[in-house]
C-alpha positions in Angstrom: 109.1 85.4 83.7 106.1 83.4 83.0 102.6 83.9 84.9 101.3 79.9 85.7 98.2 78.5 87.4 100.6 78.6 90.6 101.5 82.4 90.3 97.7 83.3 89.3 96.4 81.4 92.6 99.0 83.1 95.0 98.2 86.7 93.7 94.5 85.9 93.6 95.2 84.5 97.5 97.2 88.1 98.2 94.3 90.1 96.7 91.6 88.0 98.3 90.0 87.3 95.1 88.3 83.7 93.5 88.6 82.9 90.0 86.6 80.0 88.2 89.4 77.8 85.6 87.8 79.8 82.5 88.8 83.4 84.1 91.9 82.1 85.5 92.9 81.0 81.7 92.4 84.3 80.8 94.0 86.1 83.5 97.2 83.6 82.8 96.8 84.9 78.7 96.1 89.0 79.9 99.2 89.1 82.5 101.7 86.9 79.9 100.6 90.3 78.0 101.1 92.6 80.4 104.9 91.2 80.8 105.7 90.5 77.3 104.7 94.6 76.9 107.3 95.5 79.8 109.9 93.2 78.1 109.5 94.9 74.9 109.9 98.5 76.7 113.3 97.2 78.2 114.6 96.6 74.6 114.5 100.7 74.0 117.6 102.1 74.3 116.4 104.8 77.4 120.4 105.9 78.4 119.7 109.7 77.2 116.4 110.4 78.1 115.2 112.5 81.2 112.6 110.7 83.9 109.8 111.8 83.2 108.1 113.5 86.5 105.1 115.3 85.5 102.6 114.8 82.3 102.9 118.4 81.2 105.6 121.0 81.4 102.1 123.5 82.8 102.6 125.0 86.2 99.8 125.3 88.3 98.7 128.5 89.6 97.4 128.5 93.1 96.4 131.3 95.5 97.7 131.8 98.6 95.6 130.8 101.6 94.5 133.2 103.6 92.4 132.7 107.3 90.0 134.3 107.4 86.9 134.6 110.5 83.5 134.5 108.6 81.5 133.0 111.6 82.1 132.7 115.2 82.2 129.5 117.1 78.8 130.8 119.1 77.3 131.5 115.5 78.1 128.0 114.5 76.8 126.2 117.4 73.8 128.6 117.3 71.7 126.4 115.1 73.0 122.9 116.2 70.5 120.8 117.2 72.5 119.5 120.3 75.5 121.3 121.3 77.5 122.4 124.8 79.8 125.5 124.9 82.2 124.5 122.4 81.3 121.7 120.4 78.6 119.9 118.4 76.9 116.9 120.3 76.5 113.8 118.1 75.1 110.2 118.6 77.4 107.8 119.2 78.4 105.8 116.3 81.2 103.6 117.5 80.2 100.5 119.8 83.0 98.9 122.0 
């Protein structure tokens, strides 16, 4: 497959981006590259080797999560500046 001016104006079109003819020339050169690099991949012979899911064979080690109370909801709303019994009053942001 070979990137052209055609190719270059539809993906520009898709990705709602405007190129000038010297960056389009250069785009046509860099994505030729891009494709002539995946074509070269495809010539390795890939039958006997494993998909490769994660960068390193390191396994994480996370905590468990535990709930815990440290405030109230009346300490919380204590201190809010505008506030009914259970929630925090904020200016509208959102216009119709």
């Amino acid at each position: 497959m070979q990137i052209d001016n055609e190719t270059v104006d539809k993906i520009a079109h898709l990705a709602r981006l405007e190129f000038n003819d010297e960056a389009k020339v250069q785009i046509i050169k860099d994505m030729n590259n891009m494709l002539g690099f995946i074509d070269k991949l495809n010539e390795l012979d890939t039958s006997n080797i494993e998909p490769l899911i994660y960068m390193s064979d390191e396994v994480n080690v996370l905590r468990e999560d535990d709930v815990i109370q440290i405030i109230t909801q009346e300490e919380g709303l204590k201190n809010a500046p505008k506030h009914d019994s259970d929630y925090f009053k904020v200016p509208k942001v959102i216009e119709k």
